[in-house]
N, C-alpha and C positions, 0 to 999 in steps of 0.2 A: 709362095703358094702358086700352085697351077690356076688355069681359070676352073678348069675342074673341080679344085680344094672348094673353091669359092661357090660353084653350082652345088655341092653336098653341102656347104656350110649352110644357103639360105633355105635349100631342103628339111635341115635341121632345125632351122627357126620357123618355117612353117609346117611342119610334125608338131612343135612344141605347142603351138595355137591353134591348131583344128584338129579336129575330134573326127572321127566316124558317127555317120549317124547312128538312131540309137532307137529302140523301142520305146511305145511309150509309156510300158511298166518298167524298163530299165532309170528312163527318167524319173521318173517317181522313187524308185529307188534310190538314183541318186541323188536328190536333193534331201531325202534323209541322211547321208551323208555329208552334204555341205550347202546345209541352207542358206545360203547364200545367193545360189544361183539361181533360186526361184522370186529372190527378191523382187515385189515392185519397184517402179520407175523413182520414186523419190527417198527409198530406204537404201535403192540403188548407188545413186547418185551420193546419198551422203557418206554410202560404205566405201567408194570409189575415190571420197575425199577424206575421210578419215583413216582408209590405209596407208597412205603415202605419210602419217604420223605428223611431228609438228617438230617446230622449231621456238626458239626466245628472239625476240626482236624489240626491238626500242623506240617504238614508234610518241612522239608529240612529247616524249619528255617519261614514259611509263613503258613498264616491260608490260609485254601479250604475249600470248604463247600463238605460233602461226602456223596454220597448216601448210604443210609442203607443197600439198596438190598442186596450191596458188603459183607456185616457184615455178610450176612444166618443168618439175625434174625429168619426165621422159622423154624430153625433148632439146634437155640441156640448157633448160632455163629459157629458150627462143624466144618466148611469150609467156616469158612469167610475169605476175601481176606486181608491179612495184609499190610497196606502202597501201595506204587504204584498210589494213589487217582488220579491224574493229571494224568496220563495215562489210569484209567478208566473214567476220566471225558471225557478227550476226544473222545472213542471209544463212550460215551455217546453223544459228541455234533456230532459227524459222522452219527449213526445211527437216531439222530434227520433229519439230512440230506436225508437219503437215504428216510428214512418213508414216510417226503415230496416231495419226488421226486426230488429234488433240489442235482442236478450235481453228485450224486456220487452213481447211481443207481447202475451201474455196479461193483462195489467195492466187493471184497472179503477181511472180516474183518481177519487180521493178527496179530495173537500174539504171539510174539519172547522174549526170555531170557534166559538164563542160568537156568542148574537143579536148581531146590529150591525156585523157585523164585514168586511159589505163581499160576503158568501157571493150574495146576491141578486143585486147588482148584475152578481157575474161573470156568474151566466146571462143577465140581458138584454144587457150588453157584448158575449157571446159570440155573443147573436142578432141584434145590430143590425151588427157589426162583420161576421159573414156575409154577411148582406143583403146591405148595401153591396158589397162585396168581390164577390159575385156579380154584380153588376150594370157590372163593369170589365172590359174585355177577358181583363185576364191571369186575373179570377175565373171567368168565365163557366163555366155549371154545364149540363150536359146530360142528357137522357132520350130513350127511345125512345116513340113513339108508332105502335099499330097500326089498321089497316082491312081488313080481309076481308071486306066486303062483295062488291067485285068477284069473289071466288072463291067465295062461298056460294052463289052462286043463292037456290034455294030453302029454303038449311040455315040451323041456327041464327045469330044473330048474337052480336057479342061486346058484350061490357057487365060492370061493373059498379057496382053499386047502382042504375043507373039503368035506363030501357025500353030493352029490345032493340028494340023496333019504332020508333025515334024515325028524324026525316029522315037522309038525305042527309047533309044538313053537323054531322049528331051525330054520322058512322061513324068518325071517329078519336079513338081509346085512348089514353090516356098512360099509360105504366107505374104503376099504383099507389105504387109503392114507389121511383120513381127510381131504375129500373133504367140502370148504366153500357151505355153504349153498346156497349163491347167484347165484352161479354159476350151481345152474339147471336153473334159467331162463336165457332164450332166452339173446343176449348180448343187446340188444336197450331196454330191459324193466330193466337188469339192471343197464345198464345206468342211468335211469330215476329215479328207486330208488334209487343208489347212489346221482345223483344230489339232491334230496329230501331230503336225509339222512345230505346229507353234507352239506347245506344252511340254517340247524338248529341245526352245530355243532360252538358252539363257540373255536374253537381249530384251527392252524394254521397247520397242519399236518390231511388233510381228508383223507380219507376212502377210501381205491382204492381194488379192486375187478377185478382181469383181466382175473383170470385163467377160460379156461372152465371145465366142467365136466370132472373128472378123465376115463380114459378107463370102468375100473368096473363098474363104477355110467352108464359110458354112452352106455355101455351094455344091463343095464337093461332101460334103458332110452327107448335107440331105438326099444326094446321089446315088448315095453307096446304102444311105439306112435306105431309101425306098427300095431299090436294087432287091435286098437281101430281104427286105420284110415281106418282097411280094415272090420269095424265093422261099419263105417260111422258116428263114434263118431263129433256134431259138437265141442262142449270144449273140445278140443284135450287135451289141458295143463291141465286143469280142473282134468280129468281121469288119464291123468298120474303121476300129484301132489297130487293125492288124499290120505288121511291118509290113507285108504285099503294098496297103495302102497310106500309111500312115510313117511319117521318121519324124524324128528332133532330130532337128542340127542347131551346131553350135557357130553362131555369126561373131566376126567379128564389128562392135560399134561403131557407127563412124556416120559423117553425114548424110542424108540419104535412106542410110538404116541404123533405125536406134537413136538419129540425132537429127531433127530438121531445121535448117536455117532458112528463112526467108528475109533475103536482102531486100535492100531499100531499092534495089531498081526493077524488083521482079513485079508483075505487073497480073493484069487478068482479073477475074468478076471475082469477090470474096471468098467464094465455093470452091471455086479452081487454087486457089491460093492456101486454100481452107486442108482441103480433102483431096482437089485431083480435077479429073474430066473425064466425062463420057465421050470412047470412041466409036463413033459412030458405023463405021466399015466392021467394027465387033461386032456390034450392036446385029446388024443383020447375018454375020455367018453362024453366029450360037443361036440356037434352038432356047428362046427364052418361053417358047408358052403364052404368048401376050406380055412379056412382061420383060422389065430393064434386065439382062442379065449381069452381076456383081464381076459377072470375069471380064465383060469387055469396058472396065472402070482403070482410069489410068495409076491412082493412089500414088502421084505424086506429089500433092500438097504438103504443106509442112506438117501437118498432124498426122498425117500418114507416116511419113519419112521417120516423126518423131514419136510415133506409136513404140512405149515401150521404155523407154528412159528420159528423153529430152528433147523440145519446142523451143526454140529461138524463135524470137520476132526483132532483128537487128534493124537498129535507127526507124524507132516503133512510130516515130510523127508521122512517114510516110506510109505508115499502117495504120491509122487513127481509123481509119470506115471499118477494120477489121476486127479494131479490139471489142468495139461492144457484139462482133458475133461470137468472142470468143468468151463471154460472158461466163455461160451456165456450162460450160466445158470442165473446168475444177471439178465441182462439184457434183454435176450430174455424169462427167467423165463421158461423153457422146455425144456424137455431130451425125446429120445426114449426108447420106452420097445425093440419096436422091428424098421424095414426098416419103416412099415406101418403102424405104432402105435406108438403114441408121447404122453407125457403128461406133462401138465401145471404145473408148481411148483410155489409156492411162499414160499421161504424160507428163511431165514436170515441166509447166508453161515458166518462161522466163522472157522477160522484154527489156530491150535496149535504146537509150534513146538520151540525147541532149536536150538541154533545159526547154526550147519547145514546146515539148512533146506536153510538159504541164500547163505552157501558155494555152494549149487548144485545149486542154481538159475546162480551163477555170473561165472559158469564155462566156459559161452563162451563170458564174457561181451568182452575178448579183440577183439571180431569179431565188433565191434560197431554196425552197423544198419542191419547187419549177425544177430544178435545174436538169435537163434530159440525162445526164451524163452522172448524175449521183449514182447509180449503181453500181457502173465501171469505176468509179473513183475506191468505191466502197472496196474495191472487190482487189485492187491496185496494191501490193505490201511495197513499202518504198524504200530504197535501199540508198545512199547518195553517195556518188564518189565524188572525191575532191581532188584540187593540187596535192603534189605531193609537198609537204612541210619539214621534211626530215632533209639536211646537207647532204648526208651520205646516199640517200635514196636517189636524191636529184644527180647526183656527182654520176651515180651508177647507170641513170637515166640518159642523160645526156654520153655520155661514153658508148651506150648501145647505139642512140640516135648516130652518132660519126664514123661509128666502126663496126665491124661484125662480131664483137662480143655480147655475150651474151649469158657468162657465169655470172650467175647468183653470187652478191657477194656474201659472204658469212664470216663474223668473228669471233674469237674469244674475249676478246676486250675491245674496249671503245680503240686505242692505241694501232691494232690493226686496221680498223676503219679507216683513221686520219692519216695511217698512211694509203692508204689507195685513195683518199680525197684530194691528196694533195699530189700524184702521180701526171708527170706530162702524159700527152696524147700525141704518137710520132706516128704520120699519115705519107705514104707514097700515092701520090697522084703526078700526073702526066699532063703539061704545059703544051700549047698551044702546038709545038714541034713535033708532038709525040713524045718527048726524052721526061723521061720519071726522074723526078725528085722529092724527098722525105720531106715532108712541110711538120713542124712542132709546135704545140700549144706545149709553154711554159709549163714548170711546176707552181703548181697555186692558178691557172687560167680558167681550168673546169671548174676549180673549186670555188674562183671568183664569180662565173658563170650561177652555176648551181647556186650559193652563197644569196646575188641578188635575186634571182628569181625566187627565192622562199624567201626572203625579203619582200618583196610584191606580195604575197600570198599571205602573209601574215596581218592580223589584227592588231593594230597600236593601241587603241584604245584599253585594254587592259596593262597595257603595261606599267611595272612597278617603278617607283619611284627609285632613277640613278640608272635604268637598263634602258636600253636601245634596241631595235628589231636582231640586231647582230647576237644579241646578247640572247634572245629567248629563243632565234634559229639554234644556237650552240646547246641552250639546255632542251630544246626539243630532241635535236639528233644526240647530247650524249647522256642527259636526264639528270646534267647538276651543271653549275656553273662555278670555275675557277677561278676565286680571284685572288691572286696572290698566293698567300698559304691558306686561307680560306675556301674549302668547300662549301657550296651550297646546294642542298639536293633540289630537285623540281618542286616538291612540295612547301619546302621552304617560302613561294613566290605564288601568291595568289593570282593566277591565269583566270579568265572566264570560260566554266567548263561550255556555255552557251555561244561563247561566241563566235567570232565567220573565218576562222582560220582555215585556210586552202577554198575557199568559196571561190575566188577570184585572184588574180595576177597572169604573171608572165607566163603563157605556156609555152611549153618546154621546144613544141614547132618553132617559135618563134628563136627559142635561143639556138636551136640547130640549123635555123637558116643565116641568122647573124654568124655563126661560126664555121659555117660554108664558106662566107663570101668575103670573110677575113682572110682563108684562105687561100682565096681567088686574088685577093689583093697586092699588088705589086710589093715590096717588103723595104724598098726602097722608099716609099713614103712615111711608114713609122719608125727605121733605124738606118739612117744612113750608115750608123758607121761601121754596120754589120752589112751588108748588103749581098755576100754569097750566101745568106743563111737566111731560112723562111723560119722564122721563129714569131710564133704569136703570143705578148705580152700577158697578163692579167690586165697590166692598164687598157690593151685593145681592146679584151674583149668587153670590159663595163663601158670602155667611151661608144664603140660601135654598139652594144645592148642599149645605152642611153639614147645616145642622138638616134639611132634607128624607128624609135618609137613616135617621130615626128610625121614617118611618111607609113607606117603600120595600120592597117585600116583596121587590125582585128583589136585597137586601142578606143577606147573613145577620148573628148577632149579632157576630159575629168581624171580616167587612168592615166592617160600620159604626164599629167601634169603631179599625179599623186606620184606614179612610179619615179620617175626623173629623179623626185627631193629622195628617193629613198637609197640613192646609188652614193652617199656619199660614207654613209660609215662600213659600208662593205669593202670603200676603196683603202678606206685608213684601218678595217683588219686584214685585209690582205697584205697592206706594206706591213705591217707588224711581221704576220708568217714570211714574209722575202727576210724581213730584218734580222730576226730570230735565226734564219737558214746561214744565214753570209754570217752572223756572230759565230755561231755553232761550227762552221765550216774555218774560220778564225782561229778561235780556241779547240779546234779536236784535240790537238795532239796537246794542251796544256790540260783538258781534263781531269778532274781530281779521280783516281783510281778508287773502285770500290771498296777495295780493302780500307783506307783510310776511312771513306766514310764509316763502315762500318764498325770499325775502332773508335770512332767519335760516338757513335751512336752506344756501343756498350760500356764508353766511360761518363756518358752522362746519366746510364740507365742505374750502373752502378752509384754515381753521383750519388741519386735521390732515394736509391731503397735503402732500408737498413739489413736486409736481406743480405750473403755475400753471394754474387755474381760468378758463374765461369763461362770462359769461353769454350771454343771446339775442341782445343787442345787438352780441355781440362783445370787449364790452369786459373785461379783466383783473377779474377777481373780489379785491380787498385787504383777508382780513377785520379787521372793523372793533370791536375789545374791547368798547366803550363800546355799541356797537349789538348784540350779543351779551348782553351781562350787562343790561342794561334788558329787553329781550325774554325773559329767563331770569324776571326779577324777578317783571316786569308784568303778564306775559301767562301765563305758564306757571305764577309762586307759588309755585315749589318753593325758590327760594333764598331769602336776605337779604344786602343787603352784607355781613354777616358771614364769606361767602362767598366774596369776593373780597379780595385785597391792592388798590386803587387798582379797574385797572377786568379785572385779569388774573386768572383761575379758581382758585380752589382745589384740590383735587385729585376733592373731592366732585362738581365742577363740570365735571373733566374726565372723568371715570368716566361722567358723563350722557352727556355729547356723544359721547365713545364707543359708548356700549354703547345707548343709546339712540336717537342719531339716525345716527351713522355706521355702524352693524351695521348698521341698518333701509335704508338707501342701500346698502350692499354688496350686502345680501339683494336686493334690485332690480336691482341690477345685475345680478349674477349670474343669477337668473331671464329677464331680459332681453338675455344675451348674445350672442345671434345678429343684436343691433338695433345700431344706431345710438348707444349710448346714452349719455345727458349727462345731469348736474342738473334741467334742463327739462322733459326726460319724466317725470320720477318724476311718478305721482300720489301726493302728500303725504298722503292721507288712508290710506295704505298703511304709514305711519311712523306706530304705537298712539299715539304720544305728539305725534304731532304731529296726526294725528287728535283727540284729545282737547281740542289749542289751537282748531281750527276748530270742532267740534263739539256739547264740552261745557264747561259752566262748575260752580261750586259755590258755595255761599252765601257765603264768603269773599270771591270776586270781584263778587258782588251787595252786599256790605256795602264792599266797595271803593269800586265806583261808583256806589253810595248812598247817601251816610252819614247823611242823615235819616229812610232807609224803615224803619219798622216794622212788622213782621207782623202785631204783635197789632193791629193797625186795620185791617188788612184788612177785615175782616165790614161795618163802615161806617166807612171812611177819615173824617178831620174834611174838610172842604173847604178848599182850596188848600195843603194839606200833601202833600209827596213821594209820602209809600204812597199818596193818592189817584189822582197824575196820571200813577203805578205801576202801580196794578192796573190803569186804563182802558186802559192800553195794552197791558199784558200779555192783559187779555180780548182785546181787540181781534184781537193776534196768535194769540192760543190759535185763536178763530174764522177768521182767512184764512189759515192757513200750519199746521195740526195738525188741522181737520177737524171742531174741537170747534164747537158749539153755543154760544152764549150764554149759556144755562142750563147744562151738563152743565160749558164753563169755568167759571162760578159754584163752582158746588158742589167741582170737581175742586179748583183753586184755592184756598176753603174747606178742605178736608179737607187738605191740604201744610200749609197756614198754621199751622192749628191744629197741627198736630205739633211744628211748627218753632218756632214760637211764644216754648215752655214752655224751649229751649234757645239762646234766641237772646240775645248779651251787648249 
């Protein structure tokens, strides 16, 4: 493409998002068309988050349905809101409330939690995801714009902040404040067209329009009606509606307009913070008559800015003098500029703020019904974010924190998850020389990362008797727990739905500065015997996450001392997942083929029914003892001839095939009874136990099908002995089929062996 292709191309996307101005009977026309765009500020906002539709997610152990919006799909996820779901769903069923006027108009929406927690990210999601949304048909956002020059002649002109005296093509106004269009007419006619409007919306949240005319709009307003009435005009409205004076335009949302943020360092008297400031050099060129004139008013205040959709008050403790003026605002929906001058707001007030922010509210709770601040409290809807609690959430968390990703993850199964949990992290950074070099966080280091830290965060005291923090992190992130050929779903485990899970632990800052300076760390001190390779272990990063927490100010004495004791069963499931990878990586190429399995599977189904059986061929399924009990033996290891009379089951043997593979085949069935359904469609990997034959293997079947490998030679096999033409292969696989490194399989491989070693016969 030319640069020119690319000049018409962004021409083309802004045609697509701005309108031509428009009459303002044409507007009214069209919002019969698509009411939508006349929406208020909080029917707005909810329409703006429920188009972007939802998703399924697994959040503490239970599926929620999640809105998108949260994800900044328009933004490619940059600042989407990670976990939390149930605390945005409900600020979502809240704000359905307020829209419809239904009990919680007054409400200032409140969002509390600890650094890290995600609090930040809502306000940029909430301003990119407007943006956007404004820029769609069904979002499109509008204002009025004024000109009275055709009617002043000789008199003042309108303006603010800028020269009354400027051309021609300066004489049209935009409402400062993103004044709704409706609100030039008279309040009984918009009445009538709201009634009109709303009794052809099929939606249970209508259309409410209450504010009047902003000061500036009603400036020029009154300008043009005196102009024309002492002209004898009789279509009074007529003339001062008229396109000469009057346009809608369509704005795009964004902060400033449609959206006001006052940060935590902004400063100035309440008012000015509130609404804006009087410019006083205005102040004397406009012809006010004795009196404040609206045009020379700056309406930069956040309620200004956010006149129309949406009021931040981000890290609101440094606003606490502000929130009791922003009291009777919800509800009475109006603030003063000045004694004599008020104006209408419709904003959807939201405030941001760490734990704090409640400490300063509850400073006189022991006054009871003294307490100066009960109103604001009253008035407060409280919404609390937490740690995140889910592995996969934290995994995904922590990978944003190190790098510039920024996809959402999404899956079809828990199985896609665990593998992005368990994916290294390979970082090119630049050594003291200048000269780049790729630094690797192992497979399983983030996830060892993420793993302890929702470990911190977790509640023990409900835990069931036989589980471990490791154990309810696992059924929170996949909402059952494996043990063995035993499933158990979350509800299986009595959790305390009251208790303080994600209240408190390790946040996630903290584990992204630890895995900074891991990799600032010379590599030569955790593996000598790799030393061209910056590979960072799972073991570095819980030893550096543990000992770190001794010189962490953001720990108290009591956290450190809790957190520390909880780093050890995260270390001993993470050597499991190395173990499991080096077996697997072992045994690939001795894998039992799925055809077999699933030949075992339709001679045991046949086995047990008195039904006859076919396969895909057709053919009669005759099962076959001798091919059953070898399959039992060989592959699966759980029997011995002992087992069997000749080649016929013991009872031990028929209890498996029941309860193990023919329950697991009914349960599919059943699930699938609306299908078609045969032996053939089962996917096997849905049978734990048959899962387990394709899957995974154990050092039994590796001493099976090697009976000369030794472990302990691992570190330098002899040459042309077994463990050497062992290990080559297993690295081999570790590196093209698990993701690992060369080095980081070295090492990983290393650290199994050695374990294994010490108990191998």
């Amino acid at each position: 493409m030319t640069g020119n292709d690319y000049v018409t191309e962004a021409d083309r996307t802004l045609e697509e998002t701005y309108e031509e101005p428009m009459s303002l009977a044409a507007y009214v026309d069209r919002i019969f068309e698509n009411p939508t765009i006349a929406s208020h500020a909080s029917k707005y906002l909810l329409e703006a988050i429920e188009a972007a539709g939802t998703r399924t997610v697994v959040e503490e152990g239970e599926e929620k349905e999640r809105y998108r919006f949260f994800d900044d799909p328009h933004n490619d996820g940059e600042h989407a809101i990670l976990g939390n779901t149930e605390v945005l769903n409900g600020f979502v069923d809240d704000l359905r409330s307020i829209a419809a006027g239904r009990a919680k108009d007054e409400k200032i929406i409140w969002f509390e939690g600890p650094t890290a927690t995600g609090k930040s990210e809502l306000k940029r999601c909430l301003v990119n995801g407007l943006r956007e949304y404004s820029k769609t048909p069904e979002g499109r956002r509008y204002t009025v714009e004024w000109n009275v020059t055709t009617a002043e002649a000789e008199d003042r002109g309108l303006s603010y902040g800028g020269d009354p005296t400027a051309g021609d093509d300066q004489h049209w106004y935009e409402s400062p404040v993103q004044a709704h269009p409706l609100s030039v007419f008279p309040e009984s006619v918009r009445e009538r067209i709201l009634e009109d409007l709303n009794g052809e919306l099929d939606d249970h949240v209508p259309v409410r329009v209450d504010a009047a005319l902003d000061p500036f709009s009603r400036e020029a307003y009154d300008f043009l009606e005196e102009r024309y009435r002492r002209e004898g005009k009789g279509e009074l409205f007529s003339e001062i509606a008229d396109d000469k004076h009057l346009r809608v335009k369509n704005y795009v949302v964004d902060v400033g307009q449609g959206v006001g943020v006052l940060h935590s360092e902004d400063d100035g008297p309440p008012k000015e913070r509130l609404v804006g400031s009087w410019m006083h050099g205005m102040l004397q060129e406009l012809d006010s008559r004795g009196r404040k004139n609206p045009q020379a008013f700056s309406y930069d205040g956040v309620l200004s800015q956010g006149n129309g959709v949406l009021t931040i008050v981000e890290d609101a403790a440094q606003h606490a003098d502000l929130l009791q003026k922003l009291l009777n605002v919800p509800d009475e929906q109006s603030v003063k500029l000045d004694k004599g001058i008020g104006m209408d707001v419709d904003s959807q007030l939201l405030i941001i703020s760490n734990p704090d922010l409640e400490a300063q509210l509850n400073q006189h709770a022991d006054r009871n019904g003294m307490d100066p601040l009960k109103a604001l409290k009253r008035r407060l809807d409280k919404h609390q974010f937490g740690y995140l609690t889910n592995l996969s959430l934290e995994c995904e968390l922590i990978r944003r924190e190190l790098t510039n990703e920024t996809e959402v993850w999404t899956a079809e199964s828990y199985d896609e998850l665990a593998d992005r949990i368990r994916e290294p992290v390979r970082i090119t950074v630049k050594d003291q020389d200048g000269e780049a070099r790729e630094q690797e966080f192992a497979p399983h280091a983030i996830e060892a990362a993420a793993l302890y830290a929702v470990a911190t965060r977790l509640d023990e005291e409900d835990l069931p008797n036989g589980l471990d923090l490791v154990d309810k992190a696992l059924i929170y992130d996949q909402g059952y727990l494996q043990e063995g050929d035993t499933r158990r779903e979350k509800d299986d485990f009595d959790f305390d739905d009251d208790g303080h899970d994600g209240e408190h632990g390790v946040p996630v800052t903290y584990t992204r500065d630890t895995l900074a300076e891991l990799l600032r760390t010379d590599k030569d001190r955790h593996h000598p015997v790799l030393p061209v390779e910056n590979v960072v272990m799972p073991r570095d990063v819980l030893n550096g996450m543990a000992e770190g927490m001794a010189d962490a100010p953001v720990f108290s004495t009591g956290e450190r001392s809790e957190f520390e004791n909880r780093v050890v069963p995260v270390k001993n499931y993470i050597f499991d997942q190395q173990e499991s990878d080096v077996i697997e990586a072992i045994m690939h190429e001795k894998r039992v083929d799925e055809d077999t399995v699933a030949e075992y599977v339709e001679h045991v189904y046949a086995w047990e029914t008195d039904e006859p059986l076919y396969n895909d061929r057709g053919e009669r399924v005759e099962p076959d003892p001798l091919k059953m009990k070898l399959f039992e033996i060989e592959h699966l290891g759980r029997f011995s001839e002992d087992d069997y009379e000749g080649n016929l089951p013991r009872e031990s043997v028929r209890n498996f095939r029941r309860e193990k593979v023919i329950t697991s085949l009914n349960r599919h069935a059943w699930e699938h009874r609306d299908e078609d359904f045969s032996v053939q469609d089962v996917d096997l990997t849905a049978i734990p136990v048959i899962k387990t034959v394709l899957e995974s293997h154990d050092w039994d079947d590796v001493e099976r099908t090697f009976e000369d490998f030794d472990p302990r030679q691992w570190d330098d096999p002899p040459s042309g002995t077994q463990t050497e033409s062992v290990k080559a292969d297993t690295i081999d696989t570790m590196v093209d089929l698990f993701d690992y490194s060369e080095a980081s399989a070295e090492l990983t491989s290393r650290h199994v062996m050695g374990q294994v070693s010490y108990r191998w016969d």
